[in-house]
VONU-709171 format. One record per residue: residue in three letters; x, y negated, z negated of N, C-alpha, C in turn. Coordinates in steps of 0.1 Angstrom, whole numbers, plus 5000, padded with zeros to 4 digits. Each point is the difference from the previous one (the first is absolute). Layout:
<nodes>
ALAXYZXYZXYZ
...
</nodes>
This chain:
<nodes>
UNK647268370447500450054987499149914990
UNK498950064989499549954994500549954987
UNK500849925002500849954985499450054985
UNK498749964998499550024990499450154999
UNK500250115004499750145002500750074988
UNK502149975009500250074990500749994988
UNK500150024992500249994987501049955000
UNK501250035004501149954994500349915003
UNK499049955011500049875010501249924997
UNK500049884991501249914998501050044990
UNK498850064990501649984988500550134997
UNK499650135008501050104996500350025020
UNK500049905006499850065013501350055004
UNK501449965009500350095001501550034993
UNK500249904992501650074993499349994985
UNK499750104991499950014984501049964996
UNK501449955010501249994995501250094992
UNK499350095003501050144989500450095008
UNK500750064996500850125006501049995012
UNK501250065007500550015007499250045016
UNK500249895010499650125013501250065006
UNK499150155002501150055007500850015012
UNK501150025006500549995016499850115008
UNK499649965014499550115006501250055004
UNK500050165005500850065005499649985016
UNK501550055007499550005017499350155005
UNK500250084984499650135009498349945004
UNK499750105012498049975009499750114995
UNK500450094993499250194998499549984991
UNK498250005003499249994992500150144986
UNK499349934992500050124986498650025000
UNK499850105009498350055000499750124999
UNK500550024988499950164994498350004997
UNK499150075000498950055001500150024982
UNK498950004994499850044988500950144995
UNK500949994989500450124995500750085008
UNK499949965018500550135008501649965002
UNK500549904998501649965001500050005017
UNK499550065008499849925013499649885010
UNK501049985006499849845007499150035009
UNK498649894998499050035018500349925005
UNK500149995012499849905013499049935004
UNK500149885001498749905001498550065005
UNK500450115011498750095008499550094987
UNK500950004990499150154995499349934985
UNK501149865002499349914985498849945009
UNK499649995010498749925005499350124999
UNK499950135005499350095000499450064985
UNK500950005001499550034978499449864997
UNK499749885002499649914992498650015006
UNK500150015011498450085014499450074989
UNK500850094995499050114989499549954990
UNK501449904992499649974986498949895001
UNK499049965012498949905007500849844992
UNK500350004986499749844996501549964995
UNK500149914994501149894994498949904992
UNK500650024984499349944989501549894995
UNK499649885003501149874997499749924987
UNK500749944993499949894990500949915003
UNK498949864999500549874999500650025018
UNK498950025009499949985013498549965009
UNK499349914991499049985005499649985012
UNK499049935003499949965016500549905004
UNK499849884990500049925001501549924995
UNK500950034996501150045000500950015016
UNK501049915005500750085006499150045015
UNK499149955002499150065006500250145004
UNK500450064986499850155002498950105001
UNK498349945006499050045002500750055018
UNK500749935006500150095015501050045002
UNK500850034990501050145000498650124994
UNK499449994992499250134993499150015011
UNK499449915007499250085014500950025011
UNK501249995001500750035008500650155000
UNK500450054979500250134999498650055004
UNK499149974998498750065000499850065017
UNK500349915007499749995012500750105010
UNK501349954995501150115005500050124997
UNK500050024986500550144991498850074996
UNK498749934995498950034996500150004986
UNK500149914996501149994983498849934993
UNK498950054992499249914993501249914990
UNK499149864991501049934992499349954990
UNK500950034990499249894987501149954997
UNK499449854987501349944995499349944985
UNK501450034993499449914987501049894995
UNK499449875004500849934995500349964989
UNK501549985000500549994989501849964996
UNK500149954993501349954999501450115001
UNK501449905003501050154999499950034991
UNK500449994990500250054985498850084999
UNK498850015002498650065000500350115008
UNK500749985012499750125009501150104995
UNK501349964997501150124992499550034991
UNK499249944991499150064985499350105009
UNK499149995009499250115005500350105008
UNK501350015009500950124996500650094993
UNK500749914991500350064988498650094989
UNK499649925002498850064990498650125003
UNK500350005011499050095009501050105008
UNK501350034995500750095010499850154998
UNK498850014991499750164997498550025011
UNK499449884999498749985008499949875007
UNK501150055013500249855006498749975012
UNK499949855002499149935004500349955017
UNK501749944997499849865007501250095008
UNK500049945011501350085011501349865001
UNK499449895001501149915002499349854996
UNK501249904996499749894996501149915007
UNK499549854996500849895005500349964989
UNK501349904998500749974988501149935005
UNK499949854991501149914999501550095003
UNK500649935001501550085004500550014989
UNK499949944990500550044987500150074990
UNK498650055009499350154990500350095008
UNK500550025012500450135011500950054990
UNK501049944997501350074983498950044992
UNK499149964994499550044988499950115005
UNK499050035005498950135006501250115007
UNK500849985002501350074999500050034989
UNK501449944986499650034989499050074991
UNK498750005004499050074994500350135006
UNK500250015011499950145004498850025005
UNK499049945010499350015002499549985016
UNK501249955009500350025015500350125002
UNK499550005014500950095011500449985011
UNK501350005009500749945009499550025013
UNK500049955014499449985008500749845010
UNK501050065010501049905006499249915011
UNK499250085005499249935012501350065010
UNK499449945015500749995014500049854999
UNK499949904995500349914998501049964993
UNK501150094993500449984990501549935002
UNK500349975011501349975001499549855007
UNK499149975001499349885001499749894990
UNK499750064986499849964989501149924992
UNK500349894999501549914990500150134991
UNK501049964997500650034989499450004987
UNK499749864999500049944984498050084996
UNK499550005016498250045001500150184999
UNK500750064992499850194997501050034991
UNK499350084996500650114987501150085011
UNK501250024995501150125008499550115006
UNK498950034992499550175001498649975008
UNK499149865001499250005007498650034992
UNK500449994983499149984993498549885001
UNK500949895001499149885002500849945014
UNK498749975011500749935012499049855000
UNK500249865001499949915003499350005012
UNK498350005005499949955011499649875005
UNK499849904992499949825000500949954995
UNK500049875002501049904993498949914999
UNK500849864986499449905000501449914996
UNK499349825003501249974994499349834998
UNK500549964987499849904998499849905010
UNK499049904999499849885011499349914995
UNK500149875003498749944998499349985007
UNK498949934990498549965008499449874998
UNK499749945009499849835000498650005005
UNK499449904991498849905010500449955004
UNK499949955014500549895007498849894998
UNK498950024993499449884997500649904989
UNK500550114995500849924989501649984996
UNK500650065007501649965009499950005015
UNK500449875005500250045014501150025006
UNK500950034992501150065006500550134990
UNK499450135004500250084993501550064999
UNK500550054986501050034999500350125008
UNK502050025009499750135004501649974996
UNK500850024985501149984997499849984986
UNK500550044991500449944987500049894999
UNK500849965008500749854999498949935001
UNK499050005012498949895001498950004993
UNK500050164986499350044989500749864992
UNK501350015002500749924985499449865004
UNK500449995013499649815001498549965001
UNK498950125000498349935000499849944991
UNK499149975003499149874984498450094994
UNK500050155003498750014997500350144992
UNK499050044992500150104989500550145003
UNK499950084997501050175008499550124987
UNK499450085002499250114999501050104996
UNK500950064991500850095000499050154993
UNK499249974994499750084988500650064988
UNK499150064998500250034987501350124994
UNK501349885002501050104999500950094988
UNK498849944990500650094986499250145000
UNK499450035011498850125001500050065016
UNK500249945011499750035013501250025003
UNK500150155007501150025009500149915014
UNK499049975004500149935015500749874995
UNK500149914985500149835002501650064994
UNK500150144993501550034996500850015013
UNK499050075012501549985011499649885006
UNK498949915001500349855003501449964995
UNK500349964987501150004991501450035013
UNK499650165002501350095001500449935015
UNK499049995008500349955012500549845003
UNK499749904988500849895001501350034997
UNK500450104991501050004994501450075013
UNK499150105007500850035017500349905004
UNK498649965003500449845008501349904996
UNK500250004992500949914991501250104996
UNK500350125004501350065000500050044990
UNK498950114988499950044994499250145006
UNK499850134988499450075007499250034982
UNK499950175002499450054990501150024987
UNK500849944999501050024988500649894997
UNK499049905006500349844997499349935005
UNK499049964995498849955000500049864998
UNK500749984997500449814997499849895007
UNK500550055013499249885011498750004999
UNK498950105000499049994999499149934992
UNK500650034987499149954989500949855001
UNK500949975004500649835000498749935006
UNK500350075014498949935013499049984992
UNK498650074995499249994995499849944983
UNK501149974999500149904987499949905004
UNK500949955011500049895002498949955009
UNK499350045006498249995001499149964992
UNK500350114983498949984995500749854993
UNK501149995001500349864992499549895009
UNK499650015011499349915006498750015005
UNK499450094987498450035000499650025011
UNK500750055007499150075016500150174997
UNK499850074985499550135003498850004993
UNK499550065006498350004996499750154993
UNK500149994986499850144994498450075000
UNK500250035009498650045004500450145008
UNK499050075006499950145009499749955014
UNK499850065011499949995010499050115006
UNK498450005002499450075002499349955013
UNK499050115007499549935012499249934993
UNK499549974985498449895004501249894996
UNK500950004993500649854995500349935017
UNK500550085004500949965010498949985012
UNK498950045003498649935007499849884994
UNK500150014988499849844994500549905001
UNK501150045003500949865007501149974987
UNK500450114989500749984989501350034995
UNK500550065020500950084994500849925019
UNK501049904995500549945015500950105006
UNK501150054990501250135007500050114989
UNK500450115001499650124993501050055005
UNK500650144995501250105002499150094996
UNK499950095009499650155005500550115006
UNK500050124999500550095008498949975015
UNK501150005013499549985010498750035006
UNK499850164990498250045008499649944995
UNK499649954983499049934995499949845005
UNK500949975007500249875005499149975013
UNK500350175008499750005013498549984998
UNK499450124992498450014995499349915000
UNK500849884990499449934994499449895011
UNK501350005009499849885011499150015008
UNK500150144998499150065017498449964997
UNK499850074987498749994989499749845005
UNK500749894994499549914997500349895013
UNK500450005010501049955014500949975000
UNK500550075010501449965003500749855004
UNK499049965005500449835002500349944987
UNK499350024990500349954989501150054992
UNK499950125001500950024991501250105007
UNK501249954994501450025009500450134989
UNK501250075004500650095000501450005003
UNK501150024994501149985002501150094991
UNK501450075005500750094996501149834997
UNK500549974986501049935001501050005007
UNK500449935006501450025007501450034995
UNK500349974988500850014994500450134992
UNK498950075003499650124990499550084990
UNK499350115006498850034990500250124996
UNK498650094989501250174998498950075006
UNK500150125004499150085005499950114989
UNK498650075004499650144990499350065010
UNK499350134990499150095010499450104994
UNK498550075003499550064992500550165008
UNK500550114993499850105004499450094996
UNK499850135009499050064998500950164989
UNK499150074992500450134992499250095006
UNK500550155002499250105000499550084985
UNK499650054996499550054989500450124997
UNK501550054996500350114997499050124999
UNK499149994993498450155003499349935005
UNK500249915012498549965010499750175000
UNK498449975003499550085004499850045016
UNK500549905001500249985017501449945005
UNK500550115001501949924998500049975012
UNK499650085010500449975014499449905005
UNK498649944998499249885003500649914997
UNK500750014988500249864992501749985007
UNK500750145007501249975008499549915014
UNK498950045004499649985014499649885000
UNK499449954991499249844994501449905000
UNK501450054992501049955001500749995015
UNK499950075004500950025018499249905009
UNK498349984999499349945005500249844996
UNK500149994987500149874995501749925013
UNK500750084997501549935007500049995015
UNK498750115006500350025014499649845001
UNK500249955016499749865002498350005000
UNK499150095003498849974998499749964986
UNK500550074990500049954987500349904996
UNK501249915005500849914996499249885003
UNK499350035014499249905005498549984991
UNK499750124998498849994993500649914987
UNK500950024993500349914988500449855004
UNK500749975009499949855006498849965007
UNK498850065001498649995003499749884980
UNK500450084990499449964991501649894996
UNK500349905002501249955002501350084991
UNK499950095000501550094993501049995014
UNK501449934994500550005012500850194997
UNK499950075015500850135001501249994992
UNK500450144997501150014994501250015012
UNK499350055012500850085011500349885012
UNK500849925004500149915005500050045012
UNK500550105011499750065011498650025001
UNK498949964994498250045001499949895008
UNK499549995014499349895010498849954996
UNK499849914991498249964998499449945014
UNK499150055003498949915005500249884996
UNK499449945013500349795000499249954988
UNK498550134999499149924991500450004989
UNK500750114997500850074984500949904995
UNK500749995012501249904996499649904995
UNK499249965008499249874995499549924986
UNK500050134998499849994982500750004992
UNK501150015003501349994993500949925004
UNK501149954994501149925002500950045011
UNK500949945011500850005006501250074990
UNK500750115003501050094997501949884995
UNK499649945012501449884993499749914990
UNK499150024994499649904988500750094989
UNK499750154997500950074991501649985000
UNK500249885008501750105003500749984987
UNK500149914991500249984989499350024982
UNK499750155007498750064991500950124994
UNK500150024988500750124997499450124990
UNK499850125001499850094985500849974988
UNK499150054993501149994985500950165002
UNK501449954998501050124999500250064987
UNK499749944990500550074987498449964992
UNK499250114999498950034991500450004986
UNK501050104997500349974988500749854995
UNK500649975005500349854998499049914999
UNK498850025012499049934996499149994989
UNK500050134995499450084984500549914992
UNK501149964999500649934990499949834998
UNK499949975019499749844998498749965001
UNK499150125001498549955005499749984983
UNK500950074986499650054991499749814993
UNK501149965003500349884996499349855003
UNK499550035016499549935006498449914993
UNK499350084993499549934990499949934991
UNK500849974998500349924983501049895007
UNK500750015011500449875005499449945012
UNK499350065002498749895007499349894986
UNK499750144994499149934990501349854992
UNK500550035001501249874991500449905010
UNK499750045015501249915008499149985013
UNK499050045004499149955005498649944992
UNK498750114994498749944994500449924992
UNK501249964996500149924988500149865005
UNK500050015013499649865006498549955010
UNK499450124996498749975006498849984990
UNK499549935003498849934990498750145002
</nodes>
């Protein structure tokens, strides 16, 4: 996963913080009515029609991304599915359904989970359950199968071990180090707002009490160990950045990028929040069925794997990775005290606030 690729990378990455998510139903009967005809096809006759319609045109699914370049030679390979992509942010890519729905372009996009409700609201999805669908959590799809979740990420840090040698894998041993801590820039970045959110689990708060969180990290910066700074690959090659909080791929990336001996990777033990980017179909794709079959392929395990190729951990926890796959990613019991946010709209409300008391009750103690 190329961190710096895609746009929304850190600070709209994956909760904008707004809107309710929705709960999945148990019904599996996919909603694959065919354009205008009110008939349901069956996976054989949506692969066959997508055979016809040759391509699937995506936004904000680069290559480099997700390593979503060997899912698109994989449709290609399999289905004969030519592919283009224009990258680009969520909010970008619901503007370009919405706005192109008389002369549509793009068949399907990827998008924070926060925007799966929006792009609902616009009116600008169309539903599509997958054979995966009873596989999928709860908290990762729309009821109707508007937006389905095929990755997670979840908060973690990242250490030099040249410059802590005992890297944190706990809150706690965050609280008791002696060396500076990388949150970012949390009056602006969604990724350093659920940093925040995930101390605040840890500490028996969640999204509707945020308190532990911002305590923890007060009481840090009152002891000048937060370093108001960003966390990029050149800083962090430079030797300027000792522990950092990331969502797990950018962690995984970054380590792999720069060595893994050096630099460590850890899910707190105490508890962290998870998110996930899902994918939309584009109500007038021009290619409805491609962009259903692009979706079915994404959740099958070859898809899932192809995304833990680019360290996205699966959404689908029955997916077997390869040793090499695995490898790239974290041990599965490090999540156990990893949770989603349950109430989006609640979050809307506390993420609203979360600015202005950092800014009073944390920066106000950093030089």
């Amino acid at each position: 996963m190329n961190v710096g690729s895609k746009k929304r990378g850190v600070a709209a990455l994956m909760l904008a913080s707004f809107l309710l998510v929705a709960s999945a139903c148990g019904n599996s009967k996919n909603d694959n009515a065919a354009n205008g005809s009110g008939k349901e096809l069956s996976l054989t006759e949506i692969e066959a029609n997508a055979k016809t319609e040759g391509s699937v045109v995506s936004v904000g699914m680069p290559d480099t991304w997700a390593n979503w370049k060997d899912t698109w030679a994989d449709m290609k390979t399999k289905y004969g599915l030519d592919h283009t992509d224009t990258d680009m942010s969520s909010a970008e890519e619901i503007a370009k359904f919405e706005a192109e729905k008389d002369k549509p372009t793009a068949d399907i996009g990827d998008v924070g989970i926060a925007f799966g409700p929006v792009a609902v609201d616009k009116g600008v999805t169309q539903p599509y359950k997958t054979s995966y669908w009873d596989e999928v959590p709860e908290w990762a799809k729309d009821k109707d199968g508007h937006w389905i979740v095929g990755y997670q990420g979840t908060i973690a840090f990242m250490t030099n071990t040249k410059l802590v040698q005992n890297p944190p894998k706990s809150w706690e041993d965050l609280k008791n180090g002696d060396y500076k801590i990388v949150v970012g820039d949390v009056t602006k970045a969604a990724q350093a707002q659920m940093a925040v959110l995930a101390a605040a689990i840890a500490f028996g708060g969640d999204e509707k009490n945020i308190e532990p969180g911002l305590a923890f990290f007060e009481d840090l910066a009152k002891q000048g160990r937060i370093a108001n700074v960003e966390a990029s690959l050149a800083n962090i090659e430079k030797g300027e950045v000792p522990v950092t909080l990331l969502w797990d791929f950018n962690a995984l990336n970054y380590s792999d990028q720069l060595g893994k001996d050096q630099y460590a990777v850890a899910i707190p033990k105490e508890g962290s929040v998870v998110s996930g980017y899902a994918t939309i179909l584009n109500k007038y794709a021009p290619h409805p069925n491609a962009a259903k079959l692009t979706r079915e392929y994404i959740l099958s395990d070859e898809g899932q794997i192809n995304l833990a190729k680019g360290y996205a951990r699966p959404i689908r926890d029955s997916v077997k990775l390869p040793d090499d796959v695995q490898a790239k990613l974290l041990p599965k019991d490090e999540y156990a005290n990893a949770k989603p946010v349950g109430d989006y709209k609640a979050w809307e409300e506390t993420s609203k606030s979360i600015p202005e008391q950092w800014q009073n009750r944390v920066l106000v103690h950093i030089n």
